[in-house]
N, CA, C and O atoms as a GROMACS GRO file, in nm:
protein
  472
    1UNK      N    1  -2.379  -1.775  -1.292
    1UNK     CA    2  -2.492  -1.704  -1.348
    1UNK      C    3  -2.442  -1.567  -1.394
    1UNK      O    4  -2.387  -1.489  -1.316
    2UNK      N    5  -2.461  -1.542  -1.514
    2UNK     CA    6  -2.387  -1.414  -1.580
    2UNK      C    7  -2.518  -1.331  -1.590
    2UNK      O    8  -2.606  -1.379  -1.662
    3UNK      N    9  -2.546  -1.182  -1.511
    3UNK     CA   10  -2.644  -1.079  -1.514
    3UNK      C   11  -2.640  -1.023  -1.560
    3UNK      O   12  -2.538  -1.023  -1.629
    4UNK      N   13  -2.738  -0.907  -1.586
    4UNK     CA   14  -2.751  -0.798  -1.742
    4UNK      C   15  -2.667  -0.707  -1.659
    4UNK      O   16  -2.615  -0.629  -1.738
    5UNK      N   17  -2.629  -0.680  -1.536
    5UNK     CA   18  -2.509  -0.569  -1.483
    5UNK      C   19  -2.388  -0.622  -1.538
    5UNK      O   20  -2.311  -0.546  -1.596
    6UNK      N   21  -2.362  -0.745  -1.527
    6UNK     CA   22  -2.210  -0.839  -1.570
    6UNK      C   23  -2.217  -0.798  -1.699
    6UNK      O   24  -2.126  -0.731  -1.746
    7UNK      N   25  -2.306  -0.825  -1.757
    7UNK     CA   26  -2.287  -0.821  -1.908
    7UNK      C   27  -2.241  -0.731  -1.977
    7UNK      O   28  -2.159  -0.723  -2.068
    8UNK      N   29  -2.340  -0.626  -1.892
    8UNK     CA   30  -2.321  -0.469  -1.939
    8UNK      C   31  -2.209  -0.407  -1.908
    8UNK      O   32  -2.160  -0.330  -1.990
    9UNK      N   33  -2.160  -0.425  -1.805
    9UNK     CA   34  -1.994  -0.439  -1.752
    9UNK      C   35  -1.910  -0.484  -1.830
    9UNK      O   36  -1.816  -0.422  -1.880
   10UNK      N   37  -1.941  -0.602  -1.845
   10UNK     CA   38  -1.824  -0.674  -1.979
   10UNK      C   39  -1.828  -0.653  -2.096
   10UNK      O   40  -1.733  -0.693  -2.164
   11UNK      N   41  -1.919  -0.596  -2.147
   11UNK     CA   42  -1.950  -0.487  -2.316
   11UNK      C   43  -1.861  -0.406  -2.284
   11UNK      O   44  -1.748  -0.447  -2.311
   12UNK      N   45  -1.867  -0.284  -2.227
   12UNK     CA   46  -1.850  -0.185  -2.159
   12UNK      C   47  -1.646  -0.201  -2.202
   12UNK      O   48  -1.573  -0.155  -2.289
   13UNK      N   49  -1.627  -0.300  -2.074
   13UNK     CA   50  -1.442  -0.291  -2.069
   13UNK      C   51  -1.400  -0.388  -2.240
   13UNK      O   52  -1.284  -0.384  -2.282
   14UNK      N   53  -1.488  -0.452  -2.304
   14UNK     CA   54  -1.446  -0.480  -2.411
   14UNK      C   55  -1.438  -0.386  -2.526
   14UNK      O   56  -1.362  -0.382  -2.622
   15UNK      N   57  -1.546  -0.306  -2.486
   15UNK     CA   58  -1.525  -0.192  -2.618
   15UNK      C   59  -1.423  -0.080  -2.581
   15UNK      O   60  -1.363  -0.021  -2.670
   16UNK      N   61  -1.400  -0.044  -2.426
   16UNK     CA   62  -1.296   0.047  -2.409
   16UNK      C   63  -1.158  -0.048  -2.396
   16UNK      O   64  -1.078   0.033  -2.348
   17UNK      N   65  -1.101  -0.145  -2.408
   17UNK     CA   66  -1.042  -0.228  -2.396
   17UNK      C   67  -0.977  -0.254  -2.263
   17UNK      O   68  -0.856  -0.257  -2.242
   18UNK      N   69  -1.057  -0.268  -2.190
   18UNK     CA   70  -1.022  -0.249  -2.034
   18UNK      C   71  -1.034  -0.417  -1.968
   18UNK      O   72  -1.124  -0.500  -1.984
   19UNK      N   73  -0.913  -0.423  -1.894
   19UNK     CA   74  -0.930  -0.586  -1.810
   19UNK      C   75  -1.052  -0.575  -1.758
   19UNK      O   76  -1.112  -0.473  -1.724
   20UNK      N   77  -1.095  -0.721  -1.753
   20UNK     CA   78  -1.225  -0.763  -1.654
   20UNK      C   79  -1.107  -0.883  -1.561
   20UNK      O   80  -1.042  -0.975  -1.611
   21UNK      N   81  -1.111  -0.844  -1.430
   21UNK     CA   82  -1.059  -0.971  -1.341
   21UNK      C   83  -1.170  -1.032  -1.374
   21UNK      O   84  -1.279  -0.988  -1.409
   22UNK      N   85  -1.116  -1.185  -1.350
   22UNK     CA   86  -1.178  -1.309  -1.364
   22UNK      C   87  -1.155  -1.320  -1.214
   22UNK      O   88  -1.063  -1.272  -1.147
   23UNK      N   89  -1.318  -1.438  -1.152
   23UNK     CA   90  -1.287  -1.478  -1.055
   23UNK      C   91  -1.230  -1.592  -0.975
   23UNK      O   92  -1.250  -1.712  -0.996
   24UNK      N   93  -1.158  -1.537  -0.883
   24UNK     CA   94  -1.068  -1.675  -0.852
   24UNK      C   95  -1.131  -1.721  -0.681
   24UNK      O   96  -1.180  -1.635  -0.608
   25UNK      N   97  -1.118  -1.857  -0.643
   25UNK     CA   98  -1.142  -1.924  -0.550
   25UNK      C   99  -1.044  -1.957  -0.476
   25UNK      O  100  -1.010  -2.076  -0.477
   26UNK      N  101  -0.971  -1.858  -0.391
   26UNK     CA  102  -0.863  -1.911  -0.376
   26UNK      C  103  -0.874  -1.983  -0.216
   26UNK      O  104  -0.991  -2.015  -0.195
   27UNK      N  105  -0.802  -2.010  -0.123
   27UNK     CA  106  -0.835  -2.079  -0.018
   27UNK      C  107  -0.834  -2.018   0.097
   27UNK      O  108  -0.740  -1.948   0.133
   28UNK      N  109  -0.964  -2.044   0.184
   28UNK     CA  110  -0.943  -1.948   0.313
   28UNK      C  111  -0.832  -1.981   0.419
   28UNK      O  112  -0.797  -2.093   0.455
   29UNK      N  113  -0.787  -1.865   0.459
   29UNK     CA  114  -0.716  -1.945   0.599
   29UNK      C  115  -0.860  -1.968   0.731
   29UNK      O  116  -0.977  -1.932   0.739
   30UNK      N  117  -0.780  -2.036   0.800
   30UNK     CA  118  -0.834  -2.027   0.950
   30UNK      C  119  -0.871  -1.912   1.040
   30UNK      O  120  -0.954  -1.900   1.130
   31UNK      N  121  -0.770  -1.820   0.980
   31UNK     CA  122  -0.802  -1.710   1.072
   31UNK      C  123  -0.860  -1.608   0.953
   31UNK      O  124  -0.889  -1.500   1.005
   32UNK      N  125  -0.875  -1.608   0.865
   32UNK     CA  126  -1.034  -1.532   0.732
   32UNK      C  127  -1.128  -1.549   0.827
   32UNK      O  128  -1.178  -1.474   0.910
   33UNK      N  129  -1.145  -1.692   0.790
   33UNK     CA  130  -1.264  -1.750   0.828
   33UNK      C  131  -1.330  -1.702   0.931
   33UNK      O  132  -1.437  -1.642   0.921
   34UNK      N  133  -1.237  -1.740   1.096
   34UNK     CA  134  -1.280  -1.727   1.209
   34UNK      C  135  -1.288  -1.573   1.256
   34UNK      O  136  -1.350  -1.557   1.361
   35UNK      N  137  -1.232  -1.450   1.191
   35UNK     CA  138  -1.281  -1.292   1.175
   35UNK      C  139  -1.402  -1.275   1.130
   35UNK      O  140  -1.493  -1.203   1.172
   36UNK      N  141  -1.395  -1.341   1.047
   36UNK     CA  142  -1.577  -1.296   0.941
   36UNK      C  143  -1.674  -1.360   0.967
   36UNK      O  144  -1.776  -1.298   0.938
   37UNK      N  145  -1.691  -1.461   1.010
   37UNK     CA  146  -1.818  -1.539   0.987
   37UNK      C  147  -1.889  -1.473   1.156
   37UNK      O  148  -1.844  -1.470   1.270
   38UNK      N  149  -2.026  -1.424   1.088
   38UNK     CA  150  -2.090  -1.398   1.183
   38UNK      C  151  -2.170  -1.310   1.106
   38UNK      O  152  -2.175  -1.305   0.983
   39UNK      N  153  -2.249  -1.224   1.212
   39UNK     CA  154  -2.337  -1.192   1.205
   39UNK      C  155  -2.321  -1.026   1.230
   39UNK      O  156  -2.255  -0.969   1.317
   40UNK      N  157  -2.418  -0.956   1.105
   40UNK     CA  158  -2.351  -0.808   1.124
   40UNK      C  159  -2.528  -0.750   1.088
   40UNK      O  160  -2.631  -0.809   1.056
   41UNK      N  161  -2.493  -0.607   1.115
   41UNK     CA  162  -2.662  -0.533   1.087
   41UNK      C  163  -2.612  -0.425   0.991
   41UNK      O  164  -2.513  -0.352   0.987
   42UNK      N  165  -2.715  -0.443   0.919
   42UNK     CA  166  -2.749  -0.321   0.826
   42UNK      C  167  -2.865  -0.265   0.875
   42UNK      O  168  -2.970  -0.325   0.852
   43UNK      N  169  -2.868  -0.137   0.953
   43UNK     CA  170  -2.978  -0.050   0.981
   43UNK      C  171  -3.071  -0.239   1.070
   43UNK      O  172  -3.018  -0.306   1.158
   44UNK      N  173  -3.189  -0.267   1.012
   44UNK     CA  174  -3.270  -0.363   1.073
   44UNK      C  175  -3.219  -0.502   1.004
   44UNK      O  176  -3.260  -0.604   1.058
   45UNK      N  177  -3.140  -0.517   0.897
   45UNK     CA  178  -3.125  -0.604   0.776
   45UNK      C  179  -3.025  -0.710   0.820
   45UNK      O  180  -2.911  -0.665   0.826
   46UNK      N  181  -3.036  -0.834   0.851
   46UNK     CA  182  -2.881  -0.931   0.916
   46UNK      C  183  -2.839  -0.976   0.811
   46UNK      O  184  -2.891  -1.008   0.704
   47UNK      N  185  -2.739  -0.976   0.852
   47UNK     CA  186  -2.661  -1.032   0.687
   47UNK      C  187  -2.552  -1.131   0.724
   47UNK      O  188  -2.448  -1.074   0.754
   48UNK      N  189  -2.547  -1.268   0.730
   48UNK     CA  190  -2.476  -1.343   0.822
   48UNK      C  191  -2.382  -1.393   0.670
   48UNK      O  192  -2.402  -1.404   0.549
   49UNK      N  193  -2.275  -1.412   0.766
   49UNK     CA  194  -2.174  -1.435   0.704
   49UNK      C  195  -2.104  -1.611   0.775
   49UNK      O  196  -1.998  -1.629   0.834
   50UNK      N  197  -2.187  -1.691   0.746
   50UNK     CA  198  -2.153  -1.842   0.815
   50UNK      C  199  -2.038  -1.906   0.712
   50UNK      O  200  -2.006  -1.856   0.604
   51UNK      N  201  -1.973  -2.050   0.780
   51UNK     CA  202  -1.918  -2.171   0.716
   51UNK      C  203  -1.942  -2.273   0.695
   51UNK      O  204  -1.943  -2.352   0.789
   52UNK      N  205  -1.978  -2.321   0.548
   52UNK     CA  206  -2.021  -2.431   0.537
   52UNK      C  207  -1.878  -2.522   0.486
   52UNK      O  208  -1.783  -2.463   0.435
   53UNK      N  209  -1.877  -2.639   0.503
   53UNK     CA  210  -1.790  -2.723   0.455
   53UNK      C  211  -1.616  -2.628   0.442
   53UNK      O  212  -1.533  -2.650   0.354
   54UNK      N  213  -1.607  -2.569   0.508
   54UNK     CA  214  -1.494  -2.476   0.514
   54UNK      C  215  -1.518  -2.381   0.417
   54UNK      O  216  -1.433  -2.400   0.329
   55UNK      N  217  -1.573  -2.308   0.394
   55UNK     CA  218  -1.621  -2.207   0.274
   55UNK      C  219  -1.703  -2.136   0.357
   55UNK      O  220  -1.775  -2.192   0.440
   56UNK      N  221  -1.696  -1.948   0.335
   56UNK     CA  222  -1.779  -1.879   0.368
   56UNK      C  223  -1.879  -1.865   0.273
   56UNK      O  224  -1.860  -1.880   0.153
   57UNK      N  225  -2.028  -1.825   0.343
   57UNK     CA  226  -2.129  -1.858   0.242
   57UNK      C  227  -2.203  -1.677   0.303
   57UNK      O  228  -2.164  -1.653   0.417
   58UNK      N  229  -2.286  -1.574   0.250
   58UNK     CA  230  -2.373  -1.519   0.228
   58UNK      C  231  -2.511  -1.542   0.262
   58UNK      O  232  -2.562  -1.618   0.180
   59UNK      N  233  -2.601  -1.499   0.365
   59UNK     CA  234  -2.714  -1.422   0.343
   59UNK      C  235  -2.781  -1.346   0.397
   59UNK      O  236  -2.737  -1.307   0.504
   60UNK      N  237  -2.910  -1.292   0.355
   60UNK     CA  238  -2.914  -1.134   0.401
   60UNK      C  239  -3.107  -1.168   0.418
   60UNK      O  240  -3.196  -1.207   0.342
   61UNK      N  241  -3.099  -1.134   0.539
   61UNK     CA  242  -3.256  -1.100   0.555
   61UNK      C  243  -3.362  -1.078   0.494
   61UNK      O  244  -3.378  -0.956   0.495
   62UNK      N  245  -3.452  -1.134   0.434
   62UNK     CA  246  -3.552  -1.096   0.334
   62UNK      C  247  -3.531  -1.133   0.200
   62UNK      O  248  -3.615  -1.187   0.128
   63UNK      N  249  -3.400  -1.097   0.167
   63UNK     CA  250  -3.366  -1.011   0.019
   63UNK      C  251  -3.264  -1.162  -0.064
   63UNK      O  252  -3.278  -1.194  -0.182
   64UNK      N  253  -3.162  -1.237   0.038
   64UNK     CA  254  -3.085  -1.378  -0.008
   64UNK      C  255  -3.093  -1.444   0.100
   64UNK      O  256  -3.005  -1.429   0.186
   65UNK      N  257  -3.235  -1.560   0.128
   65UNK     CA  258  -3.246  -1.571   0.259
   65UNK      C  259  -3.169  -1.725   0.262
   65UNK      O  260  -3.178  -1.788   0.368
   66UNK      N  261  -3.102  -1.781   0.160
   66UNK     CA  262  -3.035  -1.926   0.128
   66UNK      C  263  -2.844  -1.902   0.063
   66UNK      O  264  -2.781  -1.863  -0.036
   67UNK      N  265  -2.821  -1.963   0.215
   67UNK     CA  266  -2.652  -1.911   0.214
   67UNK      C  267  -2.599  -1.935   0.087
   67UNK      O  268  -2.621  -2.036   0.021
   68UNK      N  269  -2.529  -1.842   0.052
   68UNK     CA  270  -2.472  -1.866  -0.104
   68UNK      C  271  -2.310  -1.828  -0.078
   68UNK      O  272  -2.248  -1.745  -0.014
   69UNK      N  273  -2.274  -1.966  -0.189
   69UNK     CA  274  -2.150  -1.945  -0.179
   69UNK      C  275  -2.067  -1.830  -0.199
   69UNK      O  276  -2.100  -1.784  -0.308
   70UNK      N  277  -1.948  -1.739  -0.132
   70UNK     CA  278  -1.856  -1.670  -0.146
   70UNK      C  279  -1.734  -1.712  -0.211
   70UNK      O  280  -1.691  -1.796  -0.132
   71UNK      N  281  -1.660  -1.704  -0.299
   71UNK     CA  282  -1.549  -1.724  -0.349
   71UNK      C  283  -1.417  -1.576  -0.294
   71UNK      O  284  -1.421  -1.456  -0.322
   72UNK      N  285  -1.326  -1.644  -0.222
   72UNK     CA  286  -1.212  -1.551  -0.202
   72UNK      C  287  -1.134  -1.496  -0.282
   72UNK      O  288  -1.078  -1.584  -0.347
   73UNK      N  289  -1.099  -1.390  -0.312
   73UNK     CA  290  -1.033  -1.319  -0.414
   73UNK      C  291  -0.861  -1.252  -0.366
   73UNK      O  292  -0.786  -1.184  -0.437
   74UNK      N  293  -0.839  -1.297  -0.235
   74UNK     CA  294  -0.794  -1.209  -0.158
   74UNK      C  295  -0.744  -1.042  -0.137
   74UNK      O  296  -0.780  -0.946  -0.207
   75UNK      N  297  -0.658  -1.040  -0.028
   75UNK     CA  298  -0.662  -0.908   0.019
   75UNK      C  299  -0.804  -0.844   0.052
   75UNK      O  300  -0.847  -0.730   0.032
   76UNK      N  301  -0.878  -0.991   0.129
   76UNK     CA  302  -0.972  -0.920   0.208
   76UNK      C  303  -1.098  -0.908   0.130
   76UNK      O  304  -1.176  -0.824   0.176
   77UNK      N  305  -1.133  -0.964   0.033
   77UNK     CA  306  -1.231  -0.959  -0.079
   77UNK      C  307  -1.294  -1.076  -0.111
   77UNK      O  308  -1.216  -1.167  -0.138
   78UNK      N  309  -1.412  -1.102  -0.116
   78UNK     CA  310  -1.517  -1.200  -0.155
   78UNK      C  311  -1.615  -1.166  -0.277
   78UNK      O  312  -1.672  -1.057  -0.281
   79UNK      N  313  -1.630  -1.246  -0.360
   79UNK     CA  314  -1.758  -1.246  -0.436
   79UNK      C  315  -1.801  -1.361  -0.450
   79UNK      O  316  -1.742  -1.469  -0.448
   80UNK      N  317  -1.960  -1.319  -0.474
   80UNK     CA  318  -2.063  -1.379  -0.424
   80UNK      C  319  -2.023  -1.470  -0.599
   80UNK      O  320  -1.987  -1.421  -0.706
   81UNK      N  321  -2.052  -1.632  -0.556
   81UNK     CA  322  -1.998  -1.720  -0.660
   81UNK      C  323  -2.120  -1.698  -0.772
   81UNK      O  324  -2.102  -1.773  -0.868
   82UNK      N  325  -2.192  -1.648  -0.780
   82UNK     CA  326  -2.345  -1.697  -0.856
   82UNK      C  327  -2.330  -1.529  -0.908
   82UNK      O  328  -2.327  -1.524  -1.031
   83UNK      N  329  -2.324  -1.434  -0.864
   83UNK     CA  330  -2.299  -1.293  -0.923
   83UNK      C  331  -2.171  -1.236  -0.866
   83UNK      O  332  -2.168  -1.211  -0.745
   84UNK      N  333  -2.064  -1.213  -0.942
   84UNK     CA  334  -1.936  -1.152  -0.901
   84UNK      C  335  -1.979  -0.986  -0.882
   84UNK      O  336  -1.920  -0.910  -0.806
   85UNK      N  337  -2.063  -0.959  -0.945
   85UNK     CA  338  -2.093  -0.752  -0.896
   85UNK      C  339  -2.142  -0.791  -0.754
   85UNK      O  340  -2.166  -0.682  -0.702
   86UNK      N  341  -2.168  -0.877  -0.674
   86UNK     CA  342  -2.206  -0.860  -0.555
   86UNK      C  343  -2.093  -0.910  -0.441
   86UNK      O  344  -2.065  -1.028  -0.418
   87UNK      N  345  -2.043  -0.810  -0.385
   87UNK     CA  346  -1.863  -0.855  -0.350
   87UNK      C  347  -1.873  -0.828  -0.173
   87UNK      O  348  -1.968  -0.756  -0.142
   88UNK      N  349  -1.820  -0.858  -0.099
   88UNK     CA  350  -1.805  -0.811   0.034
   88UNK      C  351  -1.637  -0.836   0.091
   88UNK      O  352  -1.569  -0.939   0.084
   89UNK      N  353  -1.606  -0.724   0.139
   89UNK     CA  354  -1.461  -0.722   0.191
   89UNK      C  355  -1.482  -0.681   0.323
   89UNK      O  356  -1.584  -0.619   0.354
   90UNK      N  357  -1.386  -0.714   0.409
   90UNK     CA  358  -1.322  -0.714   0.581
   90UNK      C  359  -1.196  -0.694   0.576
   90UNK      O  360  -1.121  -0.740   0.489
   91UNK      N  361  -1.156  -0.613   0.688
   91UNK     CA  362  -1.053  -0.630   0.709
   91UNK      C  363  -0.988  -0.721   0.732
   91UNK      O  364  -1.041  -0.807   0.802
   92UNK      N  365  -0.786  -0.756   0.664
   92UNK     CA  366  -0.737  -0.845   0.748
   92UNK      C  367  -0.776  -0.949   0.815
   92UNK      O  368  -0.854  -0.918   0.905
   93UNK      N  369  -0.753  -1.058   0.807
   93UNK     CA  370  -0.761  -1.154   0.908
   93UNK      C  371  -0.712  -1.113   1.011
   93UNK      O  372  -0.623  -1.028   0.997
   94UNK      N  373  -0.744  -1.152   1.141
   94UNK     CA  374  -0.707  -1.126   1.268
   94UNK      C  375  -0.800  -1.146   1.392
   94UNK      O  376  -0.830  -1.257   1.437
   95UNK      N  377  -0.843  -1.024   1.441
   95UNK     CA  378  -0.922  -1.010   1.548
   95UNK      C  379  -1.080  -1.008   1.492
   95UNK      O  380  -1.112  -0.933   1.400
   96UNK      N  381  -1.160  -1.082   1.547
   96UNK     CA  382  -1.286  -1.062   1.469
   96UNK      C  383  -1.334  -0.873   1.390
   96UNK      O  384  -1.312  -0.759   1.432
   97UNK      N  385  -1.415  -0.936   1.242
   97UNK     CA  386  -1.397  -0.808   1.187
   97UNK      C  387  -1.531  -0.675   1.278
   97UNK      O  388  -1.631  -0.712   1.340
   98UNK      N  389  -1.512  -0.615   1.270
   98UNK     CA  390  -1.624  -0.492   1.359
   98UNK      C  391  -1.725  -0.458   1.232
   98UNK      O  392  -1.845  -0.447   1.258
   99UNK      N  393  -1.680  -0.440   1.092
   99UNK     CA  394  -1.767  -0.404   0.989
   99UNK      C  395  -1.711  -0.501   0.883
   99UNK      O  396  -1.596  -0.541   0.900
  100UNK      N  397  -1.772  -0.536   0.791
  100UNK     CA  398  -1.789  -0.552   0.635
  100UNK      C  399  -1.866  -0.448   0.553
  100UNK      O  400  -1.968  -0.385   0.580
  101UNK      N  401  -1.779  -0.447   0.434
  101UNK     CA  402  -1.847  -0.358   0.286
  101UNK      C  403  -1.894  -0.457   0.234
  101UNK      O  404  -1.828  -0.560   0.218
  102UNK      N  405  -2.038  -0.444   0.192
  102UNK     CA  406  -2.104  -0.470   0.043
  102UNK      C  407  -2.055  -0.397  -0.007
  102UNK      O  408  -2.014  -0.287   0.028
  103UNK      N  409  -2.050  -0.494  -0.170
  103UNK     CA  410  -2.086  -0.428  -0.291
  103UNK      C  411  -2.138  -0.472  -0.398
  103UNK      O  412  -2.089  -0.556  -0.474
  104UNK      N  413  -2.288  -0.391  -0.411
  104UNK     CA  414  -2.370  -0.412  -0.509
  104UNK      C  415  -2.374  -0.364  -0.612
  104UNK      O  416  -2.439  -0.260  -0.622
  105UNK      N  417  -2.314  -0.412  -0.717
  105UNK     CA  418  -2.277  -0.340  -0.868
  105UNK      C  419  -2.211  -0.176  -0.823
  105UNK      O  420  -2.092  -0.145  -0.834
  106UNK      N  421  -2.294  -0.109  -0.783
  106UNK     CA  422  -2.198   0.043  -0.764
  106UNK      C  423  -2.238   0.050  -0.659
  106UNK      O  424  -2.152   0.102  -0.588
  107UNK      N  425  -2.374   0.010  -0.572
  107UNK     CA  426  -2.385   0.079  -0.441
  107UNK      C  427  -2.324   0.024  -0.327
  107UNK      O  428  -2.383  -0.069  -0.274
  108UNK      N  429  -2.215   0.063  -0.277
  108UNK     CA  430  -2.125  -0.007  -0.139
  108UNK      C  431  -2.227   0.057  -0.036
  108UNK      O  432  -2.300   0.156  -0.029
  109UNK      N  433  -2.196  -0.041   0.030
  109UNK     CA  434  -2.270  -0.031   0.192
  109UNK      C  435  -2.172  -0.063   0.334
  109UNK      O  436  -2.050  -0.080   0.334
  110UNK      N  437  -2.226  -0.066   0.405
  110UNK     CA  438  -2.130  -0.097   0.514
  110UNK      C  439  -2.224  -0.138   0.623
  110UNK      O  440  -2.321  -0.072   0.659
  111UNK      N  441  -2.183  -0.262   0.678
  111UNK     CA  442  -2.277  -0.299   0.781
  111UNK      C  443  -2.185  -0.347   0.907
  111UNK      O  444  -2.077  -0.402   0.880
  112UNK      N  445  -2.225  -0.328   1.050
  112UNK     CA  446  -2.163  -0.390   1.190
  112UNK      C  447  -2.186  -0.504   1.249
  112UNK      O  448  -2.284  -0.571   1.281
  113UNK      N  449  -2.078  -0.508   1.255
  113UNK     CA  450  -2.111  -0.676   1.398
  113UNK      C  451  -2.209  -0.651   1.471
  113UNK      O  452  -2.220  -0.543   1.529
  114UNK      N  453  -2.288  -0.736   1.480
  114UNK     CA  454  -2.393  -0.786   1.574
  114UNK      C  455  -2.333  -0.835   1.708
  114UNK      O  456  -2.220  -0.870   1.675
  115UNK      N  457  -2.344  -0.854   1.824
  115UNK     CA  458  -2.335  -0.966   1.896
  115UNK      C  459  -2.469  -1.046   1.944
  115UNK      O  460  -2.459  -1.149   2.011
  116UNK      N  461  -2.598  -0.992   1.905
  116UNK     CA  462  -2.699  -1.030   1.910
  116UNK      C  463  -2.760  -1.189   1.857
  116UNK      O  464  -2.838  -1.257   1.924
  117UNK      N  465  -2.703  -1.229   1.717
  117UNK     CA  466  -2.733  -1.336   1.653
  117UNK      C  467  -2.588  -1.408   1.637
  117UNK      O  468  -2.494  -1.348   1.689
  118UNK      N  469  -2.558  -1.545   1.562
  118UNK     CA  470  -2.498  -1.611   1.488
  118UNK      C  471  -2.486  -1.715   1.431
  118UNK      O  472  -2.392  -1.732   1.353
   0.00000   0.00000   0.00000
């Protein structure tokens, strides 16, 4: 699904002649996966980060309440498969992550692990 932010984005680096990355799907490891998926708070807002069919999927309380696919970009970077301006990164694979960044076209956010839900 290409949005009037994408669009306007991609006018934008075509008339200044600037790359647009394209997005790529590349493959999670085991240990992506098993850091991120869970459950984190924004202020009152959950924003779970589950696995479906080996794929991390997106959603957020109220606002994307039907998990949507994530596509991996790596070095720790996801976008959301249906709008690429909507991106979320973690640290490293490793030890489960403590925070994730949104990012919504320009506004980054930052939200914490829960241990409350998952």
């Amino acid at each position: 699904m290409v949005t009037p932010r994408h669009l306007s984005g991609s006018s934008a680096s075509h008339v200044y002649g600037l790359a647009t990355p394209e997005p790529r799907d590349l493959p999670y490891s085991e240990a992506e996966r098993v850091s991120w998926r869970g459950w984190y708070l924004l202020g009152v807002v959950g924003i779970h980060l589950t696995e479906i069919d080996g794929k991390l999927h997106l959603s957020v309380d109220k606002f994307l309440p039907q998990p949507m696919l994530l596509m991996t970009q790596g070095g720790g970077e996801m976008w959301l498969a249906l709008d690429p301006d909507i991106r979320v990164s973690a640290p490293t694979a490793g030890a489960p992550a403590e925070r994730i960044r949104l990012q919504f076209g320009d506004m980054p956010i930052v939200a914490l692990r829960s241990e409350g839900r998952r």
